[in-house]
C-alpha positions in Angstrom: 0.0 0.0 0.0 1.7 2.9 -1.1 0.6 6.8 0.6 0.6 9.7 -1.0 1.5 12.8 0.6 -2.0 14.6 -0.4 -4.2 12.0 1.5 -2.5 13.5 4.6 -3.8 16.9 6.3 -1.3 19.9 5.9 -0.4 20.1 9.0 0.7 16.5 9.1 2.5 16.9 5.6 4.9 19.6 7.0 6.0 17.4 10.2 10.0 17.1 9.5 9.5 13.3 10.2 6.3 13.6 7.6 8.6 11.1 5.5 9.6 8.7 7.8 5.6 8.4 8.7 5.0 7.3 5.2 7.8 5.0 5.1 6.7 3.3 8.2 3.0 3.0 6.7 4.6 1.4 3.6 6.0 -1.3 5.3 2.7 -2.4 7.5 0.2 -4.5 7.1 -2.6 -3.6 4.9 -5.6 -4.3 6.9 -7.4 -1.7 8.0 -7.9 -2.7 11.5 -4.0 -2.6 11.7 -3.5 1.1 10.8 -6.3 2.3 13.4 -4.4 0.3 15.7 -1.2 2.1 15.1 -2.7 5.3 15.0 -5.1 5.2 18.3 -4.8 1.7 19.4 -3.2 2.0 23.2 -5.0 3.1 26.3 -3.0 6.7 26.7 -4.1 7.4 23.1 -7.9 7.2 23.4 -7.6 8.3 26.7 -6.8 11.6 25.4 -8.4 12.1 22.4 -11.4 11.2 25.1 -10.5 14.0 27.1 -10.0 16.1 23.7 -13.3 15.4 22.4 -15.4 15.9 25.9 -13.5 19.8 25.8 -12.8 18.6 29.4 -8.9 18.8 28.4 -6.9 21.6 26.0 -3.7 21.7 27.3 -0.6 19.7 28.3 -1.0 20.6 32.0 -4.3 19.8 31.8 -3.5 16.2 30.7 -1.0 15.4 33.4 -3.4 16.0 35.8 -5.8 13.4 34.5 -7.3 10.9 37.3 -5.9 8.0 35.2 -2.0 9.4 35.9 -0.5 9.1 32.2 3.3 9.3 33.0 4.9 13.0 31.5 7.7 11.3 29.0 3.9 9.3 27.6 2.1 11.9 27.3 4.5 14.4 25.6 4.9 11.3 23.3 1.2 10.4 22.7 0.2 14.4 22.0 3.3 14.1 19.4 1.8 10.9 17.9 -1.9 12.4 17.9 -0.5 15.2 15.9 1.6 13.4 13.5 -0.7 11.5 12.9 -3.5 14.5 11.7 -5.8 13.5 15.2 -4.6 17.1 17.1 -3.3 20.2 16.0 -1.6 22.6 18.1 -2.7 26.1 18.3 -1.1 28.6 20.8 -3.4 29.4 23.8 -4.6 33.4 23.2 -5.5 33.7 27.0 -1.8 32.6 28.1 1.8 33.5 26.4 2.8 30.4 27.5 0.8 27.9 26.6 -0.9 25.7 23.6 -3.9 24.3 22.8 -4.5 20.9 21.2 -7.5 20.8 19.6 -9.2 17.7 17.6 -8.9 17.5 13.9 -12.2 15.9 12.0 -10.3 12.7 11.6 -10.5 12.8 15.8 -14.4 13.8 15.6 -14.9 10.4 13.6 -13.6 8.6 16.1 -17.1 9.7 18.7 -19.0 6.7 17.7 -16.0 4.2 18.3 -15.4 5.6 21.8 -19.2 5.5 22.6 -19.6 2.2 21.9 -16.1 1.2 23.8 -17.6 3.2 26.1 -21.4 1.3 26.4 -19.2 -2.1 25.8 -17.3 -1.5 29.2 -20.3 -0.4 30.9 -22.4 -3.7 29.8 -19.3 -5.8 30.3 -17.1 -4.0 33.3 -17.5 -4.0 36.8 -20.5 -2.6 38.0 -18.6 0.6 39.6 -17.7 1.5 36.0 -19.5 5.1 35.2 -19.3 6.9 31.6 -17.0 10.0 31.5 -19.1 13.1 32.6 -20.6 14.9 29.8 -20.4 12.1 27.7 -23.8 11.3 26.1 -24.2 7.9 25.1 -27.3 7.3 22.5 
């Protein structure tokens, strides 16, 4: 499976390791399920494009302070990934100097119905102390 530069947002086409990326797809396995594993398929990953998509969480501080205690070396890494990969871009904050924004791409938005129903699967399935993330509706 060969990928072409264009099926890739801008933002992720300028990354300096844009190339590499592509390599790396090249040499994977073609299913389909494979690549959405690479791309969102460990718990730190959904985790924050969770937190991304609820609004709950902009901002790396913000994400290190999550109940679920994602180390600071994974997350940097993860919020990397998620942008690489077109998931997140990063926008500067306007109410602080200091800080930035990650904000969730529409390739993230498409991933609402995959967390709802991992979601409604844990809750039918899990422990009965298992409670959906505030704000999250599930249909």
């Amino acid at each position: 499976m060969q990928v072409e530069a264009e099926n890739h947002p801008p933002h992720a086409r300028e990354h300096p390791n844009h190339h590499m990326a592509i390599m790396k797809e090249r040499t994977q396995s073609t299913c389909p399920l494979c690549y959405s594993l690479d791309v969102f398929g460990d718990k730190w990953t959904l985790l924050i494009i969770r937190d991304v998509l609820l609004g709950e969480k902009r901002n790396y501080r913000d994400f290190a302070k999550s109940s679920e205690g994602i180390a600071t070396n994974i997350l940097a890494d993860r919020l990397k990934h998620l942008v690489e990969q077109g998931m997140l871009i990063r926008e500067d904050d306007p109410g602080s100097g200091t800080q930035t924004l990650y904000l969730p791409t529409e390739k993230a938005l498409a991933l609402m119905p995959v967390i709802d129903a991992m979601t409604k699967w844990g809750l039918e399935h899990g422990p009965d102390r298992l409670k959906p993330p505030a704000g999250w509706s599930l249909e």
